[in-house]
C-alpha positions in Angstrom: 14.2 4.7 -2.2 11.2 3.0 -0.8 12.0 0.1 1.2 9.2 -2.6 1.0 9.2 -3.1 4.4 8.4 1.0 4.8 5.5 1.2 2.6 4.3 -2.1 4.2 4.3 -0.9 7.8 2.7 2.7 6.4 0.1 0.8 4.9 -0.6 -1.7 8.1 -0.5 1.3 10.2 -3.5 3.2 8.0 -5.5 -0.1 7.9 -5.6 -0.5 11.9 -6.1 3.5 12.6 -9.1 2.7 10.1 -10.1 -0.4 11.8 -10.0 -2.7 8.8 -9.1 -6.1 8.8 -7.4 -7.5 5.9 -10.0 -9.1 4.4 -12.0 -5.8 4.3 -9.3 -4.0 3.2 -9.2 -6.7 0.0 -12.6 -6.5 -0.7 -12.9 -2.5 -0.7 -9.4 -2.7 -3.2 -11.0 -5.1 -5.4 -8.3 -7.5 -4.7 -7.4 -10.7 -3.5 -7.0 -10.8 0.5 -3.7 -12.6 0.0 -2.5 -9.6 -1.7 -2.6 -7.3 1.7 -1.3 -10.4 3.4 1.6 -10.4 1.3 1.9 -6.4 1.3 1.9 -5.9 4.9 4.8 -8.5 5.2 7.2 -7.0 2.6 7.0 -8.8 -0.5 8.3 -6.8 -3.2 6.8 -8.3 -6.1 3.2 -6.9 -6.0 2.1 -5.4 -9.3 1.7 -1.3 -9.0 -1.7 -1.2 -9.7 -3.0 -3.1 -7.4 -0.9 -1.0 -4.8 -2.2 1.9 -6.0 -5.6 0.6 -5.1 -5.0 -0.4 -1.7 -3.4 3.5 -1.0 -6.4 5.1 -2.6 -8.4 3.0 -0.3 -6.1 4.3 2.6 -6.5 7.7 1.2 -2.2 7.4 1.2 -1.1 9.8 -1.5 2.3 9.3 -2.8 5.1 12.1 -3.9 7.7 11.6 -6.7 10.7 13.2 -6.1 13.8 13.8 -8.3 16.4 16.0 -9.3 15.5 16.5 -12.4 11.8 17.7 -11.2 13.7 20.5 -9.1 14.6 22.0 -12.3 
């Protein structure tokens, strides 16, 4: 499972190696700089979409794994 704080220190992580601040960061996602605020210290209630955006900025890719995909 993906723990909040995981993806929120993975995403952090990209933004610095990238030299962003948050507010750029916001602004290249199309989204509110409060979002990456709120990202980057765990919330868990951020809509997927807008994720999304801020990993495609990061160029983050995601993999789905299940059981049922092994198959």
């Amino acid at each position: 499972m993906l723990e909040p704080t995981v993806l929120a220190s993975v995403i952090k992580r990209h933004r610095k190696a990238a030299r962003l601040s948050q507010l750029q960061l916001a602004e290249m996602a199309g989204v509110g700089k409060t979002v990456v605020f709120d990202i980057e210290k765990g919330k868990e209630t951020i809509r997927l979409d807008t994720i999304r955006k801020i990993l495609n900025v990061l160029n983050i890719k995601v993999q789905l794994t299940s059981p049922l995909m092994n198959q």
